[in-house]
DRENLUM-659423 format. One record per residue: x, y, z negated of N, C-alpha, C, O in turn; residue in one letter. Coordinates in steps of 0.2 Angstrom, whole numbers, plus 5000, padded with zeros to 4 digits. Layout:
N
XYZXYZXYZXYZa/...
END
This chain:
331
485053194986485753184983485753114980486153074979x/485053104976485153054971485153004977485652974976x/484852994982484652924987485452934990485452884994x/485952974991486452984994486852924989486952864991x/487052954983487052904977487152854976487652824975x/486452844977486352774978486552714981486652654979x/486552734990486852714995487652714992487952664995x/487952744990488752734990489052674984489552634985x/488552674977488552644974488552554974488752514971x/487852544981487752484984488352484988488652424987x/488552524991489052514996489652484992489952434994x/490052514986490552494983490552414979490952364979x/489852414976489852354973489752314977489852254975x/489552314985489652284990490352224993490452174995x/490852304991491552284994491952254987492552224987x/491752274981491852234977491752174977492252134975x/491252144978491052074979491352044984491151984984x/491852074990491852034996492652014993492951964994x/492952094989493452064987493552024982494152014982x/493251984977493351934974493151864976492551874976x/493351794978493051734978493351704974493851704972x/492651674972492651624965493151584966493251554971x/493651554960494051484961493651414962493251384959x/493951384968493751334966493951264964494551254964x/493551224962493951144959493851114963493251124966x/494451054965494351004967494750934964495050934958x/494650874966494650824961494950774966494850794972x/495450724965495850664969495850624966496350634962x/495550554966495450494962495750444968495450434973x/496250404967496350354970495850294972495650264977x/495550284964494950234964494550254964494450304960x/493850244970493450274972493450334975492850354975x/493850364977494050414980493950414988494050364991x/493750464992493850474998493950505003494150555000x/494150515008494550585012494050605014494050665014x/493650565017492850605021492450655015492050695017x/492550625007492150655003492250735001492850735001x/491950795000491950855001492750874996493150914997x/492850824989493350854984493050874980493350864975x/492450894979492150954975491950904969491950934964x/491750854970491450824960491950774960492250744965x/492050764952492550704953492150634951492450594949x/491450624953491250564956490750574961490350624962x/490850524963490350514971489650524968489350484964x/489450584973488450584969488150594977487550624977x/488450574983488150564990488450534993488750484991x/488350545000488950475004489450555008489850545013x/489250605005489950675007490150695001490750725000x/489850674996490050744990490350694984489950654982x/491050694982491350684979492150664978492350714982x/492550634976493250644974493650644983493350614987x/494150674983494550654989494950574986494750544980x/495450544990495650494988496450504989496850464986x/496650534992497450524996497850604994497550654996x/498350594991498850664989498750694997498550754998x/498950625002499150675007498550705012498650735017x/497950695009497250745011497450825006497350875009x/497750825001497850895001498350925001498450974999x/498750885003499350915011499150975017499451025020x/498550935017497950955024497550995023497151015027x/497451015014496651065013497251135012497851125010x/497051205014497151275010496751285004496151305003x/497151275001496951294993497051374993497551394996x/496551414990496651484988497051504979496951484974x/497251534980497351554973496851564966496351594966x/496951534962496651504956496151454956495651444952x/496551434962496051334962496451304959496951324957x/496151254956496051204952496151114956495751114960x/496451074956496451024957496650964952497250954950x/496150944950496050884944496450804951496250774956x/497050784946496950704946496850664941496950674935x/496550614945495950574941496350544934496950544935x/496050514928496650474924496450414927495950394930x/497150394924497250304929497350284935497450224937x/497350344939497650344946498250334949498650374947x/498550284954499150274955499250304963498850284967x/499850354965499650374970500550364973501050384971x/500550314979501250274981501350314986501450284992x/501350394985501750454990501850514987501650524981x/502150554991502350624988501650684988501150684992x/501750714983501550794982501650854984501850894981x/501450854992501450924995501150964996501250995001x/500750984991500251034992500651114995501151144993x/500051135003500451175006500351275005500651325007x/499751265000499451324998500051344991500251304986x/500151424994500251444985499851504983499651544987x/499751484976499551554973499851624971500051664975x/499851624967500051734965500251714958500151654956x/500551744954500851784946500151774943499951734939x/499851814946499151824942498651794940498251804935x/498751734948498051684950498451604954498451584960x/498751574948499151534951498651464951498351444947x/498951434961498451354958498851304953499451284952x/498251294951498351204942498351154947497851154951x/498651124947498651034948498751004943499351004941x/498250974939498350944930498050894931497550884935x/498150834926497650784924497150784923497050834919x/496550754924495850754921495250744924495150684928x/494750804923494750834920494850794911494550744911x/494950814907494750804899495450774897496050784900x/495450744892496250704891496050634894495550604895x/496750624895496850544899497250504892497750524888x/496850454892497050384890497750354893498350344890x/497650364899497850324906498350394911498150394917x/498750414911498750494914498950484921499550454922x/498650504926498950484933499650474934500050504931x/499950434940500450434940500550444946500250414950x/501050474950501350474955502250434956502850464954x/502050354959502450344958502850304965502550254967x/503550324968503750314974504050244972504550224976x/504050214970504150144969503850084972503250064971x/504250054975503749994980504049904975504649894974x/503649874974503549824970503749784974503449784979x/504449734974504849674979504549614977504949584973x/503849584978503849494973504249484974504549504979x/504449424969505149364968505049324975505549294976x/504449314979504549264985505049324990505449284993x/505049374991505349404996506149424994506449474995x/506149374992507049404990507449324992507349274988x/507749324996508149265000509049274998509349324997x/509349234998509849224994510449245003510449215009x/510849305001511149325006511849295006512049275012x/512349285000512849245000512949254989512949304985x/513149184990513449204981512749214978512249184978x/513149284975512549284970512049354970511749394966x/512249364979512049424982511149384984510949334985x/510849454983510149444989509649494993509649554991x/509449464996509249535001508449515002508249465001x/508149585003507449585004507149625011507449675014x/506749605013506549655019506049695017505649685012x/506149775021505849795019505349825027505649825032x/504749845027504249835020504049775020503949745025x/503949755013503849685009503049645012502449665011x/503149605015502549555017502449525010502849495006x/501749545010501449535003501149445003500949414998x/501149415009501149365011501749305011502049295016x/501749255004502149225002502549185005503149185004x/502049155010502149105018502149125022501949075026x/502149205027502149225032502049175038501649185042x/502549105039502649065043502448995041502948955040x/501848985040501648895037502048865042501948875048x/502448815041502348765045502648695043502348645043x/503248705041503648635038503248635032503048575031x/502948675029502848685022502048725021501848755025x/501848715016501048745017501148795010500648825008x/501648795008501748834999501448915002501648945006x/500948914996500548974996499948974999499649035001x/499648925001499148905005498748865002498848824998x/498248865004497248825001496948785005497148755010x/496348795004495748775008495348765003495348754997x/494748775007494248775003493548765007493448805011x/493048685006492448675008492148665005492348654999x/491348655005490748654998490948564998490748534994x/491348525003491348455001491848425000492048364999x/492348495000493248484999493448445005494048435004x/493148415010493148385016493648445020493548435026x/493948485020494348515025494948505024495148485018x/495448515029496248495029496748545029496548595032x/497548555026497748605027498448555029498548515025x/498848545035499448495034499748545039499548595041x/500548515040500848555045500748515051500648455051x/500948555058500848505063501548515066501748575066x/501948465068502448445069502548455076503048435079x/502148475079501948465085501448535090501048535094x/501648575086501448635087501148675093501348735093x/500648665098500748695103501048765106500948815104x/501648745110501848825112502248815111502748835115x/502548785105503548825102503748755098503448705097x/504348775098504648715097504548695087504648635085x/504548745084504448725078503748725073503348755075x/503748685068503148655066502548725064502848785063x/501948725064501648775061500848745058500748685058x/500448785057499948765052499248745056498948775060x/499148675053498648635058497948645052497948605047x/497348685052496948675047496448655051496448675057x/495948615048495248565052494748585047494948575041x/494348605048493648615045493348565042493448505044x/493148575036492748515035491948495039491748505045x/491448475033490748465037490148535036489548545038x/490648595032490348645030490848705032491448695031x/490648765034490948815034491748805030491548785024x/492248815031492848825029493548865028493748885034x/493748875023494248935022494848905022494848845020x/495548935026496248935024496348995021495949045022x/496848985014496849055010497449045008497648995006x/497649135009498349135006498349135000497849124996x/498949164999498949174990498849254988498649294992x/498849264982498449294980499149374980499749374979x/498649434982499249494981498949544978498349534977x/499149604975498849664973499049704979499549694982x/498549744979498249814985498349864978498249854972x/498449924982498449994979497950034981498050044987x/497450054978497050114980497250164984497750194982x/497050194992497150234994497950254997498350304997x/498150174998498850165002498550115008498250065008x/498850145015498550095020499050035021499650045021x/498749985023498749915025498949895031499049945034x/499049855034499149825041499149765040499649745036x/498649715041498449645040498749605048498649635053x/498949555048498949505054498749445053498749415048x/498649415059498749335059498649325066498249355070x/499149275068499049235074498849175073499149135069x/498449165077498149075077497749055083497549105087x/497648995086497548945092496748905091496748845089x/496348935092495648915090495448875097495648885102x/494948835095494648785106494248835108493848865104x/494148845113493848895118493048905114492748855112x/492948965114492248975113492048985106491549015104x/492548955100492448945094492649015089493149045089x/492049035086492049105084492449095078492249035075x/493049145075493449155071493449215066493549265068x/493349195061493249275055493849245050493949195047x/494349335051494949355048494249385043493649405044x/494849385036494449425031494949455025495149415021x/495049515024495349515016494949535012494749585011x/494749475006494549525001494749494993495249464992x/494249504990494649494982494349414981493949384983x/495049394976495249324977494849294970495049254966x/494149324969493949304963493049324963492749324969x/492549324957491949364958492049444959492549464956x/491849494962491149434966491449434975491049424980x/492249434976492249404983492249444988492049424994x/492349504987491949564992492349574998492949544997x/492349585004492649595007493049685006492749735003x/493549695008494049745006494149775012494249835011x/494149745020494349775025493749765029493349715028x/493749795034493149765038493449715043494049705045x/492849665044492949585046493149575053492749595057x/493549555053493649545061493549455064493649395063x/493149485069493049425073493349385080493449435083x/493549335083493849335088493549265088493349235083x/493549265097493049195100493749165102494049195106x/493949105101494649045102494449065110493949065113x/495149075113495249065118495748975122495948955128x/495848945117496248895116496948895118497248855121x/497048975116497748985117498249025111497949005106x/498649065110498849105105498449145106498249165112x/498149185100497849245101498049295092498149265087x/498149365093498349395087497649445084497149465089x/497549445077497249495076497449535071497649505066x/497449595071497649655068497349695064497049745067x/497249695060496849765058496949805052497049785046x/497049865052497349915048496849955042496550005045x/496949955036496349985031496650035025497250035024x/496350055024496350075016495750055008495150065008x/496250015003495750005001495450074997495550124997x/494750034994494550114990494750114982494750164978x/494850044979495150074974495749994972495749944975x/496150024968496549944969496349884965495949894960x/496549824968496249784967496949724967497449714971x/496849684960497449644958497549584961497949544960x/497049574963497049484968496849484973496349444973x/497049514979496749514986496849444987497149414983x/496649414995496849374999496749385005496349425005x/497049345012496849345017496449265017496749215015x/495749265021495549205023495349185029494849215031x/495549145034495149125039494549075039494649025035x/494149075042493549065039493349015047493149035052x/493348965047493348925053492448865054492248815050x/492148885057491348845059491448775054491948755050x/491048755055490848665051491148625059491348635065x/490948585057490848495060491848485062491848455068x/492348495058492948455060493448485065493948465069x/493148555065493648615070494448635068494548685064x/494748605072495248635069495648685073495548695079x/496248715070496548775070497148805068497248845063x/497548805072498448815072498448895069498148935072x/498648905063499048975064499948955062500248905060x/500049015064501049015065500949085061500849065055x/500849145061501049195059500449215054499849205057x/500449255047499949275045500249345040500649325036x/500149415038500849465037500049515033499449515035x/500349545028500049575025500549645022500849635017x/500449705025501249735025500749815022500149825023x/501149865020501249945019501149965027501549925031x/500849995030500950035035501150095037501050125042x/501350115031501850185030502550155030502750105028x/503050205035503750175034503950195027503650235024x/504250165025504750165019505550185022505950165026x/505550235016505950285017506650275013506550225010x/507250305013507850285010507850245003507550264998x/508050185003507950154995508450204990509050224993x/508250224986508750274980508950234975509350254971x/508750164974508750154967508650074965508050074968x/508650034963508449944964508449924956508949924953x/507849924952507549914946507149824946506749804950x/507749784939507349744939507249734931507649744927x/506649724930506249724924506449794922506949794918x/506249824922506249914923507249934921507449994919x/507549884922508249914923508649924927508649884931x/508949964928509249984937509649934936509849904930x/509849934943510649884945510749904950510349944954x/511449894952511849934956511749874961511849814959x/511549894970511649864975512349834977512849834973x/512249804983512849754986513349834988513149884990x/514149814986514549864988515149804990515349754989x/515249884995516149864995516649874991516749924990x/517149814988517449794982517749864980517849874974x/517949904985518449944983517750014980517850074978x/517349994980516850074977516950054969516849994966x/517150114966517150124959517950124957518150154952x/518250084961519050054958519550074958520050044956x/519550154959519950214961520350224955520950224956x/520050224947520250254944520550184939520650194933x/520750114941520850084938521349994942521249954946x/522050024937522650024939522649964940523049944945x/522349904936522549814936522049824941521549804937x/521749834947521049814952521549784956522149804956x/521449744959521749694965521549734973521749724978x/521249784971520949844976521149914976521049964980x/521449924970521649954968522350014975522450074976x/522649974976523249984982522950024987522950084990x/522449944988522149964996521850024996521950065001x/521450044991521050114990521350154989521050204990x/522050154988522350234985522650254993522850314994x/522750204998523250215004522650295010522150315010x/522950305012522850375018522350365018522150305017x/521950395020520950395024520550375017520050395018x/520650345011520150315007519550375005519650425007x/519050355003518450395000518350414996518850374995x/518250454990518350454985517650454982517250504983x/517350394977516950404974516950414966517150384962x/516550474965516650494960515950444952515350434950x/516450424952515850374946515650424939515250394934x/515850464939515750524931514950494932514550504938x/514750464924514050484923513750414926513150404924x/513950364932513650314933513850244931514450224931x/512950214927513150174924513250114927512750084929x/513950094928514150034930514349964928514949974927x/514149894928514149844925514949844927515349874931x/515049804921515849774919515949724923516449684923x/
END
């Protein structure tokens, strides 16, 4: 009887055990972060075991109830939060800052930054911006080289426009090597950790001559950010492409083309450094952190106001009715 006993008692502490699993933690750092890494420590201590990097990797994990997800402090994350797992009343999952208190508190923020070169004057004192924002000042060198370099150990390389463009009728960029390895270099942009990229550049190399595209940081110690692409001139147009994520942000990128020694030269027309996520409805247009209201048609807002020269027009059959209660509207 007692060995009966015994057996029942292994047997329940058995199915008690099967019914509880431990919570687990996981950790999401933009900087330094990975989607290949397990999640499970919030720093990298193998080339598997450490932070995820991207919200939308835990879009894609099941969380079980009374998991734990730490964001990192200081992290800036330029997409939404959809975690697809729910917890229980009893055992609900945390998504909180940390671990520990933040300085710095993570931020998730759906805001995309328009530089002042990307805003072209549409009419008046109207302007318009494309989106998404070529983070590339000069997209199209040619009349003009503004936002463009060079660089040789003998300052012997050239950056000029060529008037005379092979292929197209308008001017584009003629760079000649110096007597040492030589760089064309844009201007300088910030990258966000753990947001992907799409780099381009087209350009006209002389048959045989090896060409290295490169993005990396515009300062010490110069690292390469994407992996390097190479292309051999076929002495015609040729594009290169390539799409990354950085691993953590970085406030002075550039793109460089990187052209052999002894006097080689090399047309580019096209050079784009772009978001590779579409961009979604604009809600909202902030400058210097104050909103302003986009281009409209004269009659929005005019309904309730009797001396408007639009005023008529808006009140006649078919009109819209926009309700302005509560929006702050410039005089």
């Amino acid at each position: 009887m007692k060995h009966t006993t015994r057996r029942i008692f292994f047997a329940l502490l058995a199915l008690a055990c099967a019914g509880h699993v431990a919570a687990a933690t996981y950790y999401i750092n933009s900087n330094g972060g990975n989607d290949f890494y397990s999640g499970t420590s919030a720093t990298a201590t193998s080339a598997t075991v450490g932070p995820w990097q991207t919200l939308a990797k835990l879009a894609n994990v099941t969380l079980a109830p009374g998991d734990t997800v730490y964001l990192a402090c200081g992290s800036v994350w330029k997409e939404t939060l959809q975690p697809r797992s729910s917890g229980t009343a009893a055992a609900p999952i945390t998504i909180t800052a940390g671990p520990g208190a933040c300085a710095t508190a993570p931020l998730i923020d759906g805001a995309t930054t328009i530089p002042a070169h990307a805003w072209v004057q549409h009419s008046g004192a109207i302007y318009k911006a494309r989106l998404p924002v070529d983070l590339v000042s000069n997209p199209n060198p040619g009349a003009n080289m503004t936002g463009w370099s060079s660089r040789s150990a003998a300052g012997d390389s050239t950056l000029l426009p060529d008037n005379a463009c092979p292929g197209q009728a308008t001017p584009c960029m003629a760079f000649t090597s110096g007597t040492s390895v030589s760089l064309a270099i844009s201007n300088t942009f910030a990258l966000a950790g753990g947001v992907d990229y799409t780099a381009g550049v087209q350009l006209r190399a002389p048959a045989g001559t090896r060409i290295k595209v490169v993005v990396r940081r515009s300062g010490p110690t110069y690292e390469s950010l994407a992996p390097e692409q190479w292309i051999t001139g076929a002495g015609a147009w040729q594009s290169v492409c390539l799409t990354f994520r950085p691993t953590a942000a970085v406030a002075n990128a550039r793109i460089d083309i990187e052209v052999p020694a002894t006097r080689i030269r090399v047309n580019v027309r096209e050079a784009h450094m772009r978001h590779s996520a579409a961009i979604g409805n604009v809600l909202a247009t902030f400058v210097d952190s104050l909103q302003v209201r986009r281009a409209h048609h004269p009659n929005f807002g005019q309904g309730g106001d009797p001396t408007s020269p639009y005023a008529a027009t808006a009140s006649a059959g078919g009109k819209t009715v926009v309700d302005t209660t509560g929006l702050a509207l410039p005089s």
